[in-house]
FIZA-519771 format. One record per residue (C-alpha): residue in one letter; y, z, x. Coordinates in steps of 0.1 Angstrom, whole numbers, padded with zeros to 4 digits, always signed. Last residue first. Example, Ala and Ser with C-alpha at 12.3 -4.5 7.8 and 13.67 -1.06 7.14 Angstrom:
BEGIN
S-0011+0071+0137;A-0045+0078+0123;
END
This chain:
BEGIN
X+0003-0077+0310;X+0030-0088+0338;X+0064-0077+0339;X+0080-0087+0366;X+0058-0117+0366;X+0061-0118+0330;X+0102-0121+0335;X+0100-0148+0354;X+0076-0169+0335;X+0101-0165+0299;X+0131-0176+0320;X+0115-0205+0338;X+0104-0215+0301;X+0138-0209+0285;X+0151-0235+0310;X+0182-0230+0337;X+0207-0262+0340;X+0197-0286+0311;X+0223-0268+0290;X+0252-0253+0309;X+0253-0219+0320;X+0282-0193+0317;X+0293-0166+0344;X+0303-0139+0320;X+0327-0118+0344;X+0334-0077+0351;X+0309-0069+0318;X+0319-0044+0293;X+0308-0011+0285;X+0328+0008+0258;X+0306+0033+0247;X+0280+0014+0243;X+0286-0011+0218;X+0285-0044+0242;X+0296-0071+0219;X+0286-0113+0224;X+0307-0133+0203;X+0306-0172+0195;X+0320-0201+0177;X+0354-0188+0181;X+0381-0206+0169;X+0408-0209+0199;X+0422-0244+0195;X+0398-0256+0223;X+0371-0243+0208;X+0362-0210+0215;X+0329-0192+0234;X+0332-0156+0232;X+0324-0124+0256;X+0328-0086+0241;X+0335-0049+0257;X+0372-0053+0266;X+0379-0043+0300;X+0389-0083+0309;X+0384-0109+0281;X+0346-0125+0288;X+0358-0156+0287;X+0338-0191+0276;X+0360-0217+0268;X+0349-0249+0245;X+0363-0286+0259;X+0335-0304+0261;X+0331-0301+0301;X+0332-0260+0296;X+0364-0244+0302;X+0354-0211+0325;X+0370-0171+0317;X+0369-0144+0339;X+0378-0111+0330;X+0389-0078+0355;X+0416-0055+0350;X+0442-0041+0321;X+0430-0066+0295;X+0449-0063+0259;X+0447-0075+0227;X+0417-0091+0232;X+0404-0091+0193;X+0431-0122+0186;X+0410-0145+0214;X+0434-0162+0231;X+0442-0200+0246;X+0470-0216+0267;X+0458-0254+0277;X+0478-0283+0295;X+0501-0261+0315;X+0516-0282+0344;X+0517-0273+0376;X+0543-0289+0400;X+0549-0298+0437;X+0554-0339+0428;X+0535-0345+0456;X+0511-0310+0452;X+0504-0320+0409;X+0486-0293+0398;X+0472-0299+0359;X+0468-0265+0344;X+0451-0247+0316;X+0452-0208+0304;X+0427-0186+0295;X+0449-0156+0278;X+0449-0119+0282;X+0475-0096+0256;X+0510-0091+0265;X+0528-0056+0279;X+0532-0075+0313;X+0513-0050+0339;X+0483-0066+0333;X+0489-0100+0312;X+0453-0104+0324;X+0455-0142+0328;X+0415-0158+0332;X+0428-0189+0352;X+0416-0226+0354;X+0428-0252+0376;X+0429-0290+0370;X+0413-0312+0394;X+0396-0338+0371;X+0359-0316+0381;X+0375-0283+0371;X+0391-0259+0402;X+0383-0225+0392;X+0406-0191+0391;X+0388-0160+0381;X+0413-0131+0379;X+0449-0128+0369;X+0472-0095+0374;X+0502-0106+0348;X+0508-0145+0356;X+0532-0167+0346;X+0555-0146+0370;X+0578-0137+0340;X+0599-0169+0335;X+0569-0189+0342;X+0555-0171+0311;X+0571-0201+0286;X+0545-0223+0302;X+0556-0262+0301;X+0563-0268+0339;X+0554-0240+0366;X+0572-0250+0399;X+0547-0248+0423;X+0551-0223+0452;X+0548-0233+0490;X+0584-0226+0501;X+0581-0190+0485;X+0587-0174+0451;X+0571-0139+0440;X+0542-0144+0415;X+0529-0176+0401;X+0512-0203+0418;X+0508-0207+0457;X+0503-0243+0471;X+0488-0255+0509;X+0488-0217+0521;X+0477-0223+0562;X+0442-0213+0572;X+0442-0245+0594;X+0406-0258+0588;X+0401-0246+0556;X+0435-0251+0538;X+0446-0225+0511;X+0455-0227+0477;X+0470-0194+0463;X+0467-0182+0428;X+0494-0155+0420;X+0506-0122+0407;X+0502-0114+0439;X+0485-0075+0432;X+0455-0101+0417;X+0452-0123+0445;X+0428-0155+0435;X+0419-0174+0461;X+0417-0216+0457;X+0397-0230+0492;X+0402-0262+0512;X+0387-0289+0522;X+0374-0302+0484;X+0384-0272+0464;X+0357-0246+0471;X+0364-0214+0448;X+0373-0177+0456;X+0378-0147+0434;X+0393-0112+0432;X+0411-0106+0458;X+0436-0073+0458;X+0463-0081+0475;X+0489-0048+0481;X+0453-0023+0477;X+0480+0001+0500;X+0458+0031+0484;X+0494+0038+0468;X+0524+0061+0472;X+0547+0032+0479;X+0529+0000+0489;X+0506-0001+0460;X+0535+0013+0441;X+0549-0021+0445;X+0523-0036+0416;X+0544-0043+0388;X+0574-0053+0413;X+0548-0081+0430;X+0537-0078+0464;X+0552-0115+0482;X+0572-0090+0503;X+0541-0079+0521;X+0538-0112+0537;X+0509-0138+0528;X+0489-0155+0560;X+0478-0132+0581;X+0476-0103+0558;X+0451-0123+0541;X+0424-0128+0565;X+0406-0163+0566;X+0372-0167+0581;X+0341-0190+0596;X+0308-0192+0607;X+0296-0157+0599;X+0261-0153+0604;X+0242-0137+0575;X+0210-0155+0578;X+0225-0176+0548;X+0249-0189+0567;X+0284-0170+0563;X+0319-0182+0553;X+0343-0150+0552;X+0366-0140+0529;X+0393-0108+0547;X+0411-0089+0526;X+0434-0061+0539;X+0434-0026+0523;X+0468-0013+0546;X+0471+0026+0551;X+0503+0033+0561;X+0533+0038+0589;X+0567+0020+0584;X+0567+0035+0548;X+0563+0012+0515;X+0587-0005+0496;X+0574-0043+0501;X+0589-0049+0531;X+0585-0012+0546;X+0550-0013+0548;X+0549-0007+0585;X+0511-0005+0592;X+0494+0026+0609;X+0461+0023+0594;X+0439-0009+0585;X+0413-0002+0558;X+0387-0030+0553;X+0380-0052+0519;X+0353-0079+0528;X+0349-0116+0502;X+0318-0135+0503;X+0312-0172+0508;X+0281-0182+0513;X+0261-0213+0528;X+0237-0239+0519;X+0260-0267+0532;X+0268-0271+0489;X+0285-0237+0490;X+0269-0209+0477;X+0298-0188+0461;X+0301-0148+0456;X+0329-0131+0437;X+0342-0096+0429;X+0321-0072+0449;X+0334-0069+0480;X+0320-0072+0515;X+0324-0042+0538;X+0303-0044+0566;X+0322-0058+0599;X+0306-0092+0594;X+0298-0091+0554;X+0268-0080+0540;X+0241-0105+0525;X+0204-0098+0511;X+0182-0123+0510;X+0154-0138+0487;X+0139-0107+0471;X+0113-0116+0445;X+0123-0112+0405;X+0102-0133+0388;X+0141-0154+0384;X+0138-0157+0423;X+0169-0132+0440;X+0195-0128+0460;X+0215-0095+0462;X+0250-0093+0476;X+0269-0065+0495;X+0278-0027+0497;X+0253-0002+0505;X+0255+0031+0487;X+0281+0041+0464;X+0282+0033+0426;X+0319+0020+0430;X+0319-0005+0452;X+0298-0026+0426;X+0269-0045+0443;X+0271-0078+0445;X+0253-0100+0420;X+0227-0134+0428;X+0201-0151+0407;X+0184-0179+0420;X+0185-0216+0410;X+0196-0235+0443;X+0230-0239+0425;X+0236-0205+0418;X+0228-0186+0383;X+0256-0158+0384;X+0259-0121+0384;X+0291-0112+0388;X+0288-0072+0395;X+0256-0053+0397;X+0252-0010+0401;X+0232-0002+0432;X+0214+0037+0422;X+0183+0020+0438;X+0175-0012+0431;X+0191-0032+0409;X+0172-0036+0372;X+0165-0074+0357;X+0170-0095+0324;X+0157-0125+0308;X+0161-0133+0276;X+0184-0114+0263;X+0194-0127+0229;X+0229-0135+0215;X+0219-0165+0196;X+0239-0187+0225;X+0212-0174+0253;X+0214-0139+0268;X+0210-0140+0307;X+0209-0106+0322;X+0219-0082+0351;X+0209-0044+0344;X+0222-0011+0364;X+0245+0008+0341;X+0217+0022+0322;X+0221+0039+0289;X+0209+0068+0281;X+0234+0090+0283;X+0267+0070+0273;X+0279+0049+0296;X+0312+0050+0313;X+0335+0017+0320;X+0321-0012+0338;X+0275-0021+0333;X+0273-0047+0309;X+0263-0074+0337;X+0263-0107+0317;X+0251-0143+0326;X+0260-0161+0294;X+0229-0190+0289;X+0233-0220+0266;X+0268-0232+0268;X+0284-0260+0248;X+0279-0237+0215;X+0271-0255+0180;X+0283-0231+0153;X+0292-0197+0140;X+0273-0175+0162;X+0274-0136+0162;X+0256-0107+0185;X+0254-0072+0188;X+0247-0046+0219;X+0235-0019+0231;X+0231-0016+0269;X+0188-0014+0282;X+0181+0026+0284;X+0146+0019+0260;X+0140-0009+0277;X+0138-0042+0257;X+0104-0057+0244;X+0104-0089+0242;X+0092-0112+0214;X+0084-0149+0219;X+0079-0171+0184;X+0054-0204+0189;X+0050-0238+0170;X+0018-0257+0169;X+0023-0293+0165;X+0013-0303+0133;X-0019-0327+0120;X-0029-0297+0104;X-0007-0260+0105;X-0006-0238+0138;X+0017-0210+0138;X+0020-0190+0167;X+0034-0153+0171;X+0044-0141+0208;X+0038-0116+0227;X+0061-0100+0257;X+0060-0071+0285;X+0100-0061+0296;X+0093-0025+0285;X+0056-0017+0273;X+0034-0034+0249;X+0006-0025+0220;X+0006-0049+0193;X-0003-0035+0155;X-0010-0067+0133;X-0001-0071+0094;X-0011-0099+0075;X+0005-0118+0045;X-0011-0151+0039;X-0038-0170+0065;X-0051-0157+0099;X-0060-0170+0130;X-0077-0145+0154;X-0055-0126+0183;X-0034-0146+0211;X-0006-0121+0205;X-0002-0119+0170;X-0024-0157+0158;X-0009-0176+0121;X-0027-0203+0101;X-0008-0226+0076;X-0023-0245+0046;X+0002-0226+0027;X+0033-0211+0043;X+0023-0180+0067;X+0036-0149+0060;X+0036-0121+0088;X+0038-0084+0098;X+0039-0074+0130;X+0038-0033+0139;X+0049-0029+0177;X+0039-0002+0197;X+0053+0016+0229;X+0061+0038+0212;X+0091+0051+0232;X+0102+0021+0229;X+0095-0007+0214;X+0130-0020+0214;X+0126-0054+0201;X+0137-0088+0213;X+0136-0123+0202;X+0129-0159+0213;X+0125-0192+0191;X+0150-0193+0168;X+0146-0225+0140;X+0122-0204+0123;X+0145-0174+0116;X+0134-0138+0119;X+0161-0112+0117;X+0180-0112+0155;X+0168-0092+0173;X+0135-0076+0153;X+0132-0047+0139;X+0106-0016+0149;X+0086-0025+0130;X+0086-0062+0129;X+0093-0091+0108;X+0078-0124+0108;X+0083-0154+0079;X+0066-0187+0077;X+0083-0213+0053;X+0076-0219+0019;X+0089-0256+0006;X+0113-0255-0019;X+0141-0254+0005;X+0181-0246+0000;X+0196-0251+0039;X+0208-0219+0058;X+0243-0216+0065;X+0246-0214+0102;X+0252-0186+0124;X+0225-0189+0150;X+0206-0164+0134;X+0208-0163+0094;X+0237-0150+0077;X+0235-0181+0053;X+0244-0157+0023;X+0211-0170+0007;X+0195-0172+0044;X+0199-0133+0046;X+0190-0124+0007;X+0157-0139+0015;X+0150-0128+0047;X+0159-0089+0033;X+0137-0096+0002;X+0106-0111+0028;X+0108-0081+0049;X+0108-0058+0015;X+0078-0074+0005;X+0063-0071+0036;X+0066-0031+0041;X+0053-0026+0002;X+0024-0045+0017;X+0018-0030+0047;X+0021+0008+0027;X+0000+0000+0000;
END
């Protein structure tokens, strides 16, 4: 009595779901006479069981056990986790611990079989809800939910890949007490994050296979390396930022005493044995004087953090930084070191007169993160508004360096960001849609290009959010690799 009072009140909630057209992946469902096979679970499924979805997760924890029950249409046979074929309304018991899978195959005649994965999440795995209200351009949002507190729990320590229904698919713990920032797919297909400053320990980056094998681990020369941004360059090198304390420096220029603390950036180009084959330090190249009014205290009373990098990107021969306490994007020339363009902040011979952004008037900038060069050579930048009493924006620009201009081509918001006092990337994907994950705020969208939002990803742990969503393109990273890598870290 029990299974079945269970299964009819599964099928009434499906029901009433695809008759508001609340179904995963945000579309109205269509009116069909035609029975369609139904799964829920105890405990519930992420997100409610729709055939067109092909992966959940549940939190089986601290069972441990996971009560299917299923409907099969007529002259349909269902299998739980390889078991027996069955007809009807049937209820299975599956027995699996965290990151372990099964899956729930239908097999009707003269059809192709079609299988449903379900995952178990870890019991301490970060909260979180999904929505989708139409076609994404990205598939994958590489997430580390781990900035801000978290309540007991809840881990701080998980890097993951949640496809455009909002569902983890694959996932992966640091080691140690290491907490991970800006994890990203790289081009070779492996998985890399630096470890957070914050969480102590060894600083650096983390390479690994999607089963979860250690391919390198990279520190800096001089130890050091920061944890904002990590590129593999097409040579098969990295580049990997390092923040080191220099004492006794006259900070005078920029309101500071003739004898302080200085946090000096340095980015360094290193093979992937961890020699360094090349550098660029920032105090060599951009005076104190180009500090920013909303961030002079850094100079006053201070950690003297006067630059503050948060993000490097190869541009042909050159590279674009990102210096937050600037104000500014700088673009800088490999082989010389020398600042080809600067844009925003304080004014000097290289800056780019900003055409077309009512901000130029107030630095354009307000402590910006994640600048990117796009394939027709405009720039992208993920502005804060820090420091500026506005809310975050991903703007557009076209850089012209003959005419010395950049022009602003796209300014977009999310209304829920309201504000963004650090961190936040944000990418334009090659159709147009932006991807952002809106700085100290606990959610990542995708918009159109006139900002409506097609979908939201929300941490609801106690305010976790993620430094950067690194977003993946379709044919780029497969559910399959996905799905093998995590049963070899969490074989059965």
């Amino acid at each position: 009595m029990r299974r079945s009072i269970r299964i009819r009140a599964a099928l009434a909630v499906l029901a009433s779901a695809a008759a508001l057209g609340i179904l995963a992946g945000g579309a109205a469902a269509k009116p069909s006479t035609t029975p369609q096979p139904q799964v829920s679970t105890d405990p519930s499924l992420f997100p409610t069981f729709n055939q067109s979805v092909s992966d959940y997760v549940v939190r089986c924890q601290p069972s441990n056990q996971v009560e299917v029950s299923v409907s099969t249409p007529p002259n349909t046979k269902a299998s739980v986790d390889g078991g027996p074929q069955r007809k009807g309304n049937f209820t299975e018991t599956v027995s699996l611990n965290a990151g372990q899978s099964f899956d729930v195959t239908f097999t009707a005649p003269r059809k192709t079989a079609t299988k449903y994965f379900i995952r178990c999440l870890p019991s301490d795995f970060p909260a979180f809800t999904a929505s989708r209200n139409g076609s994404t351009q990205a598939e994958w949002y590489a997430v580390t939910p781990n900035l801000s507190s978290a309540p007991s729990g809840t881990s701080r320590q998980y890097a993951a890949f949640f496809d455009n229904n909002g569902v983890p698919v694959w996932w992966m713990k640091s080691s140690g007490s290491s907490v991970p920032l800006d994890a990203k797919l790289l081009p070779n297909g492996h998985v890399a994050w630096l470890r957070f400053f914050g969480s102590g320990g060894p600083t650096g980056a983390e390479e690994y296979t999607l089963s979860g094998s250690t391919v390198r681990t990279l520190d800096t020369v001089g130890s050091g390396a920061d944890h904002h941004d990590i590129q593999l360059l097409p040579n098969g090198n990295y580049l990997i930022g390092r923040y080191f304390t220099r004492s006794g420096v006259d900070m005078s220029a920029c309101g500071g005493s003739t004898s302080r603390n200085l946090i000096d950036n340095e980015i360094q180009e290193l093979t992937p044995s961890g020699a360094q084959v090349w550098s660029w330090r920032a105090s060599d190249h951009i005076p104190f004087s180009e500090v920013t009014a909303a961030w002079e205290s850094q100079c006053r009373t201070g950690s003297g953090d006067i630059y503050h990098w948060n993000s490097v990107e190869a541009d042909g021969d050159g590279y674009v930084l990102s210096m937050r306490h600037e104000d500014a994007v700088y673009r800088i020339d490999r082989a010389t070191g020398d600042i080809d363009w600067k844009l925003g902040g304080e004014s000097r011979p290289e800056s780019l007169r900003v055409v077309g952004d009512p901000l130029s008037s107030d630095s354009t900038f307000g402590g910006q993160h994640d600048a990117r060069v796009l394939a027709d050579g405009t720039l992208t930048v993920h502005d804060n508004g820090s420091q500026r009493s506005r809310p975050p924006r991903a703007v557009r620009y076209a850089i012209d360096e003959t005419a010395n201009t950049a022009t602003l081509r796209e300014d977009v918001r999310d209304p829920d960001a309201r504000s963004s006092g650090c961190c936040g990337s944000t990418r334009r994907m090659p159709g147009g849609n932006w991807v952002s994950e809106w700085g100290a705020n606990p959610f990542v969208t995708e918009l159109t290009g006139s900002g409506d939002r097609i979908f939201k990803l929300t941490f609801t742990d106690g305010g976790l959010f993620s430094y950067r969503a690194n977003p993946v393109l379709p044919g780029q990273l497969s559910r399959s690799a996905l799905r093998a890598g995590m049963d070899a870290q969490h074989p059965r």
